[in-house]
N, C-alpha and C positions, 0 to 999 in steps of 0.2 A: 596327462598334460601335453598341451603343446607348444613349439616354442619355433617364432619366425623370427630369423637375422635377417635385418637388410644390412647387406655390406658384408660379405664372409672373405675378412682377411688373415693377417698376425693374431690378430687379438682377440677377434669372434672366435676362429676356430677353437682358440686354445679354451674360451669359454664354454663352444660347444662338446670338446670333452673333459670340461672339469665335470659339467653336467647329463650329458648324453644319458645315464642311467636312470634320469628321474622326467625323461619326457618317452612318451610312447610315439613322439611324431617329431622328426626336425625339420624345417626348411629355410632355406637362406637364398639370397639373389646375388648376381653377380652379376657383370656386361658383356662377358662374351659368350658364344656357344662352348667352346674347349676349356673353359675353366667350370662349366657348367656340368661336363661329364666327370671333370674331377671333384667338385661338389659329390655326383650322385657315388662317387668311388668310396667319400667318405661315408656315406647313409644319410645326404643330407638332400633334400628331394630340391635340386634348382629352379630355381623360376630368372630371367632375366629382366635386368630392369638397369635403366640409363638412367632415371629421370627427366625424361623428357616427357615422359607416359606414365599412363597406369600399363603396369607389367602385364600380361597375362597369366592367369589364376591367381595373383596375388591378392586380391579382395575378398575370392572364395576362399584362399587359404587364412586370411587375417578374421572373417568369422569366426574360424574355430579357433585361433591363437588362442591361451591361456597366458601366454608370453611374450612381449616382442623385444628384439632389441637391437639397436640402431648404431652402426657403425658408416656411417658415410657421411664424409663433407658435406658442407653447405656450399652454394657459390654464389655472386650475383645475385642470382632468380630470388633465393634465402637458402631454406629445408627442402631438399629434393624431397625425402617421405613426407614431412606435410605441404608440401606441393600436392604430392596427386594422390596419398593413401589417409589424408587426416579423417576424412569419415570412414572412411571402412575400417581403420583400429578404433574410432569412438564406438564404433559398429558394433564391433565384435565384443565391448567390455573386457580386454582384457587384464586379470590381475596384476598384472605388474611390465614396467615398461622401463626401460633402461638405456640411455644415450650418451654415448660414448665422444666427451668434449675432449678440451686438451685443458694443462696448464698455461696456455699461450693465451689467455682471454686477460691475466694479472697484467700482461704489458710487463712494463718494467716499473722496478724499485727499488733501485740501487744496490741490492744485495740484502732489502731486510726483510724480516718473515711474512709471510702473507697466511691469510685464512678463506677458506668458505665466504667469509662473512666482509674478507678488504676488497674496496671500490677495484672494479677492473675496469684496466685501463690500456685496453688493446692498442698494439703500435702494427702490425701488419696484416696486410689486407685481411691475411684467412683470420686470424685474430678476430677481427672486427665481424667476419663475417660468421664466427663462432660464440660472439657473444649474440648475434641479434637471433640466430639458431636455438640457442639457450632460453632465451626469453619468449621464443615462440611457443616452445616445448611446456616451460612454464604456465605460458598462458595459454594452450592448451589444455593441461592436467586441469586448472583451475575452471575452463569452461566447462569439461565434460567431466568433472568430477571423478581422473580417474588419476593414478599416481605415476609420475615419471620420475624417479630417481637418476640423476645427471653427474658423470662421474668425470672429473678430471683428472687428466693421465698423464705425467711426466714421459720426459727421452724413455721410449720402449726399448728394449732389448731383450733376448735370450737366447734358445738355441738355433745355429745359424743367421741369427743378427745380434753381433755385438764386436767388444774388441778384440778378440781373439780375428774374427773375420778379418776384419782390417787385415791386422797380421799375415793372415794368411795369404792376401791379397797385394802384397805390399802395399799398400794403402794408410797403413798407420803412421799419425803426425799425431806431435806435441805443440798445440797450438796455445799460447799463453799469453791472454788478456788480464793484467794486473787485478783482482777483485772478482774476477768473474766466478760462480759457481751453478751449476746446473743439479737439479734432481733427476734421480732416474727412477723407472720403476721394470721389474720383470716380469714379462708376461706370464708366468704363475700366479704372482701376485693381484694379477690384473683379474682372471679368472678366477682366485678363490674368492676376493671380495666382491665381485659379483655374483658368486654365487650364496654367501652370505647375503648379499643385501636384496638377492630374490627373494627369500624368504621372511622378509621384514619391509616391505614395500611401503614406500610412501612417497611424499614428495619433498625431496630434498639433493641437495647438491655437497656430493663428496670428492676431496681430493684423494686419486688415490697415487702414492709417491711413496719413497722411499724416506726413511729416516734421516738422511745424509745428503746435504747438500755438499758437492765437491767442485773442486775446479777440474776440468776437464782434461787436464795434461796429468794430475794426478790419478783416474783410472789406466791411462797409458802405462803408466811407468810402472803401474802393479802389473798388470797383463803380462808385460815385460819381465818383471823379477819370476811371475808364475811359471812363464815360456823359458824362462833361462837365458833369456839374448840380452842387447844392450838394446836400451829405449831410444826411438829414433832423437834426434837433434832437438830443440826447443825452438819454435816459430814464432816471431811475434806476431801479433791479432796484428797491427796494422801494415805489416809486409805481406800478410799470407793471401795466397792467392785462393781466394773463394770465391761459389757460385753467391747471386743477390742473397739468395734463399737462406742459405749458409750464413753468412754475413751476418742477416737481421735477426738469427738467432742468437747474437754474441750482443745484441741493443735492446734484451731483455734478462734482466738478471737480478734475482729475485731469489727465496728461500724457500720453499712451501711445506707448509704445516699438514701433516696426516691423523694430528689428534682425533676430528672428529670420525673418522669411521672408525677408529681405535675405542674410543669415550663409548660412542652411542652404538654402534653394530657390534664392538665385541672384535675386533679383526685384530689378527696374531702374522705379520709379516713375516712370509717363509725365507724373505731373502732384504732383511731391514737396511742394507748397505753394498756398495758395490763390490767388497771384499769378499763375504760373504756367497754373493750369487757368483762372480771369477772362480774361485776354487770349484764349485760346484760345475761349472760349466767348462772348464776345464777338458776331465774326461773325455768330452763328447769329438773334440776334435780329429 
């Protein structure tokens, strides 16, 4: 088997060594020439790609794909890969295709649960431009009859990004929006149920998140009791000083539901809550 990432970041990587053992060929794209030699360091054969273009050897390499799987923003334009590679993966047939959205397409709703299956209802730009992403891909799979499994991904973190970093960084705030609470999810997490849901290919859209929606100043203050210091001060959400970016992540707040890759894939959370993966990730500092 083979298996092409566009996009090898956090999240592909870790997917490419949940899996590494069960493809005889990897290859991923990237934008620059020097993260391109750190690609080939890992065994993953680079190709570059902007989307601005078709990459070079990317459409000879998507013929033999058995695999693909899509890590990069939209923007604007819409799908950088179905901008300039949609016929060369109809191309190649391959069995199973995987696109890595976010939870940010639910928008906001006030704090109550959401599923797979509640109206989204994007509030920022990328938002919006990751639902019409979404629906591309959809319609896509549905022309060429072939399966995109579409996974949305809560706040990422694990080793080397998460609150311990802060910490380490001084950087760590308790920022406290009365109601607010976010999902997380751990990039182990991320790559085993993708690798689960490679072998069960179809076409459907899974959240994938953590069991615990919390409020944000509360993973702080665990970090903290873990580290053994005192937790920085409590911020209010509307004195803190934050980037836009920042901001319009505290003007969606919502709860999201992981039942169904749990129900229908079988998937067993190595790290169901933020307590949980902290202890673990600990150690590593």
């Amino acid at each position: 088997m083979r298996l092409f990432v566009f996009g090898v970041g956090f999240s592909s990587k870790a997917f490419v060594e949940e899996v590494r053992e069960h493809f005889d060929w990897i290859g991923g794209t990237t934008r620059s020439p020097e993260k391109a030699e750190t690609l080939r360091g890992l065994g993953i054969e680079p190709f570059l790609f902007n989307g601005e273009g078709k990459g070079d050897g990317i459409a000879e390499a998507l013929q033999q794909a058995t695999h693909v799987l899509v890590s990069i923003a939209p923007d604007e334009t819409g799908d950088l890969v179905l901008n300039q590679h949609a016929g060369d993966i109809a191309a190649g047939r391959p069995e199973w295709i995987g696109y890595l959205s976010t939870v940010g397409v639910y928008g906001n709703h006030d704090g109550a649960w959401v599923d797979e299956d509640t109206q989204c209802k994007p509030v920022s730009k990328r938002s919006v431009q990751r639902v019409a992403a979404e629906n591309a891909w959809s319609a896509f799979a549905s022309e060429n009859t072939l399966p995109v499994q579409i996974f949305r991904l809560s706040g990422i973190y694990g080793p080397g990004r998460n609150t311990f970093e802060n910490f380490r960084k001084g950087k760590a705030r308790r920022l406290v929006k009365p109601g607010q609470v976010f999902n997380r999810i751990h990039v182990a997490d991320i790559a085993g149920a993708l690798k689960l849901a490679m072998q069960q290919p179809s076409t459907r859209i899974y959240n994938v998140t953590d069991d615990e929606p919390a409020p944000p100043q509360d993973v702080v203050t665990h970090a903290a009791e873990l580290l053994g210091v005192e937790a920085p001060p409590e911020i209010p959400f509307e004195t803190a000083d934050l980037t836009p970016m920042a901001r319009s992540f505290y003007g969606e707040n919502k709860r999201v539901s992981n039942r169904r890759i749990k129900d229908e894939l079988g998937y067993t959370f190595r790290y169901p809550n933020y307590r949980t993966a902290l202890k673990d990730l600990l150690p590593t500092l």
